[in-house]
N, C-alpha and C positions, 0 to 999 in steps of 0.2 A: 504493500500500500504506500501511497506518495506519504512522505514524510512532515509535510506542510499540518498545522495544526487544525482539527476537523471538531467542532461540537456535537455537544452530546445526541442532536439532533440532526444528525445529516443523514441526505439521501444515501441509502444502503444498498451499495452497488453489486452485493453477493445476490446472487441467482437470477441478475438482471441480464439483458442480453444484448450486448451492443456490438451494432456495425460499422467496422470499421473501413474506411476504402484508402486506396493502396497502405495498405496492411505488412506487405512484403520484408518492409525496411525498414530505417527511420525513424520518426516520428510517431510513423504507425505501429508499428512492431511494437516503440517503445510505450501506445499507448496501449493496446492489445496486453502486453507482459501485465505491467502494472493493473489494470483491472483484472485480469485473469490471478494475479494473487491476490486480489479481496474475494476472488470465487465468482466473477462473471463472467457469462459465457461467451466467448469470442467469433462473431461473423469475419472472416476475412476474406477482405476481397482487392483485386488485383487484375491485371493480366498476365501477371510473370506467376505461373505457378507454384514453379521449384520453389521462389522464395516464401510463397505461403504455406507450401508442407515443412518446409523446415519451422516457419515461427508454430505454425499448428501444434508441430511436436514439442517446444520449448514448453506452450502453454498445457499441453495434455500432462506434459511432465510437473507440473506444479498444482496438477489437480482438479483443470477445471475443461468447460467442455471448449472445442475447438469444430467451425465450420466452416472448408475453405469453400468458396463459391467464383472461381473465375470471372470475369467479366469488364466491360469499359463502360465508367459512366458516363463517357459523351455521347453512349446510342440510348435510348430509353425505356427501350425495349430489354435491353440486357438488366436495367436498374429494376426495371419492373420484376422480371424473373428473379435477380436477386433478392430482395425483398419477400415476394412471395416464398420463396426456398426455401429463406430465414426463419419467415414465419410458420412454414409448415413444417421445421425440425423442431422449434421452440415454444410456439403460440404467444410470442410477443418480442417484440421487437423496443425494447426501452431506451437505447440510446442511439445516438447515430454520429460520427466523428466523420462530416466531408473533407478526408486529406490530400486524397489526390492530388496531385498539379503536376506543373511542368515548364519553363518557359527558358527565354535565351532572350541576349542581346541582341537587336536588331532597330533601325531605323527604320521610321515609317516608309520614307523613300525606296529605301532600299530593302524591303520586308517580302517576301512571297506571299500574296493575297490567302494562300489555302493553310500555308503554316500560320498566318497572322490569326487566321480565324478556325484553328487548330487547337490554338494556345486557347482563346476563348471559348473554344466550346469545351473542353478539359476542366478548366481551372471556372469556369461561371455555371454555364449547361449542365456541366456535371453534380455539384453540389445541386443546382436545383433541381434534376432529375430524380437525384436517389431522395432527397428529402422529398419528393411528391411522392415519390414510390411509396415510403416510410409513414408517410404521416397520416394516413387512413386507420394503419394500427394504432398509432400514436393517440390520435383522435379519440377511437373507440374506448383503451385504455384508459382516458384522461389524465393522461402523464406521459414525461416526455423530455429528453432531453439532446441539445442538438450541440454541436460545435461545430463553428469552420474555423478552416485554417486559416490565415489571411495572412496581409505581407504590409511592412510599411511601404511599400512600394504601391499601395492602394493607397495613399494616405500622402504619400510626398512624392511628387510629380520629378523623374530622373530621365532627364533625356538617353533614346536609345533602347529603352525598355514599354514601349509603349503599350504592346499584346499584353505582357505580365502585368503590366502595372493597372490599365484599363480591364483585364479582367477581376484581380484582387479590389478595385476600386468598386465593384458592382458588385462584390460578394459581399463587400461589407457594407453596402446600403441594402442588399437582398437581405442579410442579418436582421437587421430593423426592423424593415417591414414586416418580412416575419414575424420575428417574436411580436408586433403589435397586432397580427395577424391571431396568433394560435395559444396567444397566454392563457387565454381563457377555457381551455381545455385542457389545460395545467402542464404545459408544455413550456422550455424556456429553450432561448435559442440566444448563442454568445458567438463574437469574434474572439481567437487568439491569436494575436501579432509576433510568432517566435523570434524574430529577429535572425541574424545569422549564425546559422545553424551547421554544425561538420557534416557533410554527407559523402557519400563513394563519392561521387563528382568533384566535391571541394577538398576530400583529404589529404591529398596532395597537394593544394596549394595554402590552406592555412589551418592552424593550427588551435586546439582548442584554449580558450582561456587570454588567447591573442586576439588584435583589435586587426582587421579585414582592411586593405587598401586604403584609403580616404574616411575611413569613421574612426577616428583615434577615439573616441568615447565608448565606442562599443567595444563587444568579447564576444567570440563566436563561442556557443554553449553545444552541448552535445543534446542529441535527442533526448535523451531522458529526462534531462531538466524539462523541456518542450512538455514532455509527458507526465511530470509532475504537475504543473501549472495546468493542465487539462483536466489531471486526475482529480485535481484537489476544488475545480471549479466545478465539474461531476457530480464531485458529493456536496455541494451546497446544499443546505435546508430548504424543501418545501416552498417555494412563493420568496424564496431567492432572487438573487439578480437575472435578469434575461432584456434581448436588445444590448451589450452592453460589450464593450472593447477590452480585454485583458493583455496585455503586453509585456514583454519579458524586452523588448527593445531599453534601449539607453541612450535615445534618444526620444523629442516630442515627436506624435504623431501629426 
């Protein structure tokens, strides 16, 4: 369990069932672990398999259950069938972590029209695909709990990153609306802003605990703190925060 201090009344994440998307690695993995040692059962989903059976088995090894379900949530048709799968192995579907993404450097000039809107339907599409999928159970339930991932790069306009940044920028007004949306069926819906984060991609060029090219204020953190900061905002009490920006960044948004 995340280590961050929890009252005596928090949402009790044991035997709850939450879906995670790209699951594989990361953030994900890291938040999949973590819940799965308070005893929740883990949806994993991806399109890189091998990496799901491997987290599946870390989690089965700690005791709790593990459901790898393949798929891309920029179609919605795959999000649909996931969802459904989830909920026909479990009969409820209680949290949903949209992690997925992906993006790169590029100039709008100079951008490929199909990669530009690539990146957008991944990192926007996708979150709101599986949350439509999700939230009929959620609904029914009346309870419910969502997190996206988001980026300061939705928040502070960096030339060169335009795809990335325009779709993090629309997940995190989709957040909003949301939770003003679905609070009322006891459902809460948050941004996490992890800031910069080690991944396969970045391991080789920086380092953890160091500050990244041009942010001399920031510290690139490992997934797992990423997935503490998730974990611990999970288990908020009841009628909790929801609509609301949590940020491991060190800088303003």
């Amino acid at each position: 369990m995340t280590n961050m201090t929890q009252h005596a009344d928090a949402y009790d994440v044991a035997g709850r069932v939450a879906v995670i998307t790209g699951s594989g690695r990361g953030i994900g993995r890291a938040c999949a672990l973590d819940l799965a040692r308070s005893g929740a059962n883990i949806v994993l989903t991806s399109r890189t398999v091998a990496e799901l059976d491997e987290v599946a088995a870390e989690i089965e090894a700690l005791g709790s259950s593990a459901l790898v379900i393949p798929g891309d949530v920029a179609d919605y048709e795959s999000c649909s069938r996931m969802a459904q799968t989830a909920f026909d192995a479990f009969g409820q579907i209680d949290i949903l972590i949209n992690n997925a993404g992906a993006g790169g450097p590029c100039t709008v000039a100079d951008s490929d029209p199909s990669v530009w809107a690539g990146i957008i339907s991944l990192n926007l599409i996708g979150p709101f695909n599986m949350t439509h999928a999700v939230l009929p159970h959620m609904i029914k339930a009346g309870s419910g709990r969502i997190v996206m991932i988001g980026s300061g790069l939705g928040h502070n306009a960096v030339a060169g990153l335009s795809a990335y940044g325009a779709s993090k920028a629309g997940l995190s007004h989709l957040t909003k609306i949301l939770a003003d949306e679905v609070w009322a069926h006891g459902i809460d819906v948050n941004e996490v802003v992890p800031g910069p984060v080690i991944t396969k991609l970045t391991e080789g060029l920086v380092a953890v605990g160091e500050a990244p090219d041009g942010l001399p204020s920031e510290r690139v953190k490992t997934p797992e703190e990423v997935g503490d900061l998730i974990g611990w905002l999970l288990r908020q009490r009841v009628g909790g925060p929801t609509g609301q920006i949590f940020s491991l960044a060190r800088r303003s948004l």
